[in-house]
FIROMI-238687 format. One record per residue (C-alpha): x, y, z; residue number from 1; chain. Coordinates in nm, 2 decimals. Example, Ala and Ser with C-alpha at 12.3 -4.5 7.8 and 13.67 -1.06 7.14 Angstrom:
BEGIN
<lofi><u>1.23</u><v>-0.45</v><w>0.78</w><num>1</num><cadena>A</cadena></lofi>
<lofi><u>1.37</u><v>-0.11</v><w>0.71</w><num>2</num><cadena>A</cadena></lofi>
% end
This chain:
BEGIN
<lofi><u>-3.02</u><v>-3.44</v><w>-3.70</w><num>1</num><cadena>A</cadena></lofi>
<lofi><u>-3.26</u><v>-3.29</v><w>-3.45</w><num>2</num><cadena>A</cadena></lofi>
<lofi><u>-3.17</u><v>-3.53</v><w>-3.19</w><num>3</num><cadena>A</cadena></lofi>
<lofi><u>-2.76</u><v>-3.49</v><w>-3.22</w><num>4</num><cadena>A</cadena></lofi>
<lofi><u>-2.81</u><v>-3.11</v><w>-3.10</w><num>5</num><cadena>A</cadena></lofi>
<lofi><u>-3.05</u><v>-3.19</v><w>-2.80</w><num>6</num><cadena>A</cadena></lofi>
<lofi><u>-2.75</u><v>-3.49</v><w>-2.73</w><num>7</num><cadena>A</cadena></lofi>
<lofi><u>-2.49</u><v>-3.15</v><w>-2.78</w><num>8</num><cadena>A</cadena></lofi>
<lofi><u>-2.71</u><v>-2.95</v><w>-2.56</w><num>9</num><cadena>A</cadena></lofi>
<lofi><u>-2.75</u><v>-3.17</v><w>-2.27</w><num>10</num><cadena>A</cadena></lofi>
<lofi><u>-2.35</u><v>-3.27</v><w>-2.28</w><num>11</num><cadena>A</cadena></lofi>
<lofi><u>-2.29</u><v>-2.88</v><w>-2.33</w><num>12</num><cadena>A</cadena></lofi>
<lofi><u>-2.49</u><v>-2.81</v><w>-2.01</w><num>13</num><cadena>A</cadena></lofi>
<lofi><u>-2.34</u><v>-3.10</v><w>-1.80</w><num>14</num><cadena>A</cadena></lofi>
<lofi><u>-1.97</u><v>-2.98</v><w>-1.88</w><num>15</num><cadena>A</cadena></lofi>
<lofi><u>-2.11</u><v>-2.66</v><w>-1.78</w><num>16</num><cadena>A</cadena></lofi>
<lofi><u>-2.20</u><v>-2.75</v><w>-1.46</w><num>17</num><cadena>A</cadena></lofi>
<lofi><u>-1.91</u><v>-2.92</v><w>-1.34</w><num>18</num><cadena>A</cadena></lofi>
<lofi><u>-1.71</u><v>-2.65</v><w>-1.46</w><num>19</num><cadena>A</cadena></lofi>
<lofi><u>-1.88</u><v>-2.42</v><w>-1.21</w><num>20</num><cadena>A</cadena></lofi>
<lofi><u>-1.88</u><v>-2.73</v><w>-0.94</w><num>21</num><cadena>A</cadena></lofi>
<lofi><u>-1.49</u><v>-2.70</v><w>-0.96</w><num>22</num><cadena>A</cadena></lofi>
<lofi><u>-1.51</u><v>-2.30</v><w>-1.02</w><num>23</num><cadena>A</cadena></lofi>
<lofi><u>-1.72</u><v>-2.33</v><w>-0.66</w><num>24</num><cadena>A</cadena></lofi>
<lofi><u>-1.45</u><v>-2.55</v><w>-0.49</w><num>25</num><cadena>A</cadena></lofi>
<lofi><u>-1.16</u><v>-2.38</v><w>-0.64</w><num>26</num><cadena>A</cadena></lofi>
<lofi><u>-1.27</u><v>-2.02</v><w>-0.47</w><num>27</num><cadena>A</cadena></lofi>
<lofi><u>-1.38</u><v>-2.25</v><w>-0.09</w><num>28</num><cadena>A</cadena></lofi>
<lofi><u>-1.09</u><v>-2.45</v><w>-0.08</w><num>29</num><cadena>A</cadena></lofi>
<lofi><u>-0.81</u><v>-2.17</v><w>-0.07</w><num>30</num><cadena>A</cadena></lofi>
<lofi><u>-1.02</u><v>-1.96</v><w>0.18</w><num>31</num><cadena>A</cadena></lofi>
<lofi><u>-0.99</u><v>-2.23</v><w>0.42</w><num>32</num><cadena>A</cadena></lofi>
<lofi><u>-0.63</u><v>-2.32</v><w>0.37</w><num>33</num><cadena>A</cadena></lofi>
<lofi><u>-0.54</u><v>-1.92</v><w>0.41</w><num>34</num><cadena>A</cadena></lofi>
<lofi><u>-0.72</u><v>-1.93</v><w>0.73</w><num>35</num><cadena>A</cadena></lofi>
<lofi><u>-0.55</u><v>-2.23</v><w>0.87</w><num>36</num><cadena>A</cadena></lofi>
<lofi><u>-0.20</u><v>-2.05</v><w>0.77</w><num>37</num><cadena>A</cadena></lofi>
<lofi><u>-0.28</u><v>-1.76</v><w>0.92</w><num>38</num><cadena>A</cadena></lofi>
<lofi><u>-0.37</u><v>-1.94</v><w>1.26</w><num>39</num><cadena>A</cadena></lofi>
<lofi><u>-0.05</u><v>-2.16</v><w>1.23</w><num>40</num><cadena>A</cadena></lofi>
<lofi><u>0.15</u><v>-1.86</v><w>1.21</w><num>41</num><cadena>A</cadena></lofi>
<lofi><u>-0.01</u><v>-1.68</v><w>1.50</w><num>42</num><cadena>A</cadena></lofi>
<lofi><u>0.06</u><v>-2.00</v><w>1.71</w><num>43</num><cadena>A</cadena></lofi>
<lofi><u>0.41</u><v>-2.07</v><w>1.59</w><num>44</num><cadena>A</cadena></lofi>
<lofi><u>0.48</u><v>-1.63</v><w>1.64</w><num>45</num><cadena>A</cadena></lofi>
<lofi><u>0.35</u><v>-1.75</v><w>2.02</w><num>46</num><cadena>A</cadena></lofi>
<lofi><u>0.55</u><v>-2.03</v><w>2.01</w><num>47</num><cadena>A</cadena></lofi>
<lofi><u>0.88</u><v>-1.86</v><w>1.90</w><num>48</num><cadena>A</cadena></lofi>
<lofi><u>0.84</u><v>-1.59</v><w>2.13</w><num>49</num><cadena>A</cadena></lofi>
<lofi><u>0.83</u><v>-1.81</v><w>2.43</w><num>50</num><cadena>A</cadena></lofi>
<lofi><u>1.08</u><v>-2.00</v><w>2.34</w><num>51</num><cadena>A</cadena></lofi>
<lofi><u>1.27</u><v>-1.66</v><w>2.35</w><num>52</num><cadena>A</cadena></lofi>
<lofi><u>1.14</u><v>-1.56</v><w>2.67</w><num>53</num><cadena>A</cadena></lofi>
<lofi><u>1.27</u><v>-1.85</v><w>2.83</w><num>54</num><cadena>A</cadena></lofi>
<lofi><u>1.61</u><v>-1.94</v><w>2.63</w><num>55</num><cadena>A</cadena></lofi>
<lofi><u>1.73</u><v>-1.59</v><w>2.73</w><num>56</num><cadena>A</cadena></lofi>
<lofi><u>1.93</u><v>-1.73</v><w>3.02</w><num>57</num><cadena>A</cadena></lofi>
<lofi><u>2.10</u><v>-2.02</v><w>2.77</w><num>58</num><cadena>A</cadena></lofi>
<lofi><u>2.15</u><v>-1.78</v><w>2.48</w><num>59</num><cadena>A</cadena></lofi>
<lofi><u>1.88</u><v>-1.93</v><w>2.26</w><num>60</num><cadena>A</cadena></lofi>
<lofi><u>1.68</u><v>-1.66</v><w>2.07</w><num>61</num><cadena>A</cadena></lofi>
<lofi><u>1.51</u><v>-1.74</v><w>1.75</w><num>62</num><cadena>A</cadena></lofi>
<lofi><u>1.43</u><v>-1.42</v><w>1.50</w><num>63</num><cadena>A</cadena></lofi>
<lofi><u>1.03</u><v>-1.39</v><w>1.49</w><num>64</num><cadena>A</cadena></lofi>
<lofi><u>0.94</u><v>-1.32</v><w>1.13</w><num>65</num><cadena>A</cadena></lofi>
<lofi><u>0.67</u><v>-1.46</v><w>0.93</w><num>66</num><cadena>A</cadena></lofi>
<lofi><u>0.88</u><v>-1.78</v><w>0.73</w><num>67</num><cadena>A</cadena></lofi>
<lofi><u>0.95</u><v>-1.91</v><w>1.10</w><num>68</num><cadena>A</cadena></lofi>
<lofi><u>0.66</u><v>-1.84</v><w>1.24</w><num>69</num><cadena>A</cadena></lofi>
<lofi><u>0.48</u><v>-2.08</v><w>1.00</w><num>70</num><cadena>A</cadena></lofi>
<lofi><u>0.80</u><v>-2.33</v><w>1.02</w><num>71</num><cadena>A</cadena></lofi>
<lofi><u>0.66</u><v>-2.35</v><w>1.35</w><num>72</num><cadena>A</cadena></lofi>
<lofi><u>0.33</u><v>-2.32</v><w>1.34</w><num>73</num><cadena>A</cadena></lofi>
<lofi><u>0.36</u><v>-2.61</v><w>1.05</w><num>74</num><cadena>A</cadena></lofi>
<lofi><u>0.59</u><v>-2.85</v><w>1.23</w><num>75</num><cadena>A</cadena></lofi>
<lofi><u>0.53</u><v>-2.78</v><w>1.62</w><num>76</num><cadena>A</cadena></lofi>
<lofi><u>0.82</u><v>-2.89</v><w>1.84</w><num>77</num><cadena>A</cadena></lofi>
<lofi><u>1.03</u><v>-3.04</v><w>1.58</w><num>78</num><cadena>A</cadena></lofi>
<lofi><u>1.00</u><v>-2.70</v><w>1.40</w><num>79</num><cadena>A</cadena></lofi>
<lofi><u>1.14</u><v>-2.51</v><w>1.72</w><num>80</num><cadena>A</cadena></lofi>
<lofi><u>1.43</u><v>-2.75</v><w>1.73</w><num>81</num><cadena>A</cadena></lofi>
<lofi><u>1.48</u><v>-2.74</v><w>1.35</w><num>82</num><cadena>A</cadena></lofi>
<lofi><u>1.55</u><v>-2.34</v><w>1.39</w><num>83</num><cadena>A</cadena></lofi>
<lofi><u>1.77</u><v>-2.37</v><w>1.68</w><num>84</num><cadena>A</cadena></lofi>
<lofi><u>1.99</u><v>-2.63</v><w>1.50</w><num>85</num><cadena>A</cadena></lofi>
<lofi><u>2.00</u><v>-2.37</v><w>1.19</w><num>86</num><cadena>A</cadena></lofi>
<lofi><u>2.08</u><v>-2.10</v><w>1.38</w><num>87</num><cadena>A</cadena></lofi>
<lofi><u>2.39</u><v>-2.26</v><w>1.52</w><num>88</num><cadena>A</cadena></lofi>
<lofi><u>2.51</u><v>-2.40</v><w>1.21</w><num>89</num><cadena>A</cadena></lofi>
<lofi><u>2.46</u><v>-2.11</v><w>1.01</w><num>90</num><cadena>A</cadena></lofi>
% end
């Protein structure tokens, strides 16, 4: 009977432990993938904004807010073009 509870124990302590492995990389993971959104939206905000800059003499401007900033910032080129084709049709 003794030697069930250590077995308990020890299986007790090793859920344990991967519970707070995946508590660890639960809390890291998201941190990282804010960051990266954040810089993809300051990049596609850039982006968008020349775009505007230089479409002002075809009548091509884009509204800079933060869904197409990170439509942008997510997709690149394609994303610009995706907006502009949008914008037209809707």
């Amino acid at each position: 009977m003794n030697l069930s509870i250590e077995y308990n124990i020890i299986i007790a302590y090793v859920v344990g432990l991967f519970l707070l492995y995946i508590l660890g990389w639960l809390l890291v993971v998201p941190r990282k993938f804010l960051l990266r959104l954040i810089l993809n939206g300051i990049i596609g905000a850039l982006v968008l904004f020349f775009i505007n800059m230089a479409g002002k003499s075809f009548g091509i401007y884009v509204g800079i807010n933060p869904i197409t900033a990170l439509i942008v910032g997510f997709l690149g080129i394609p994303g610009v073009i995706l907006l502009i084709v949008l914008q037209y049709i809707v």
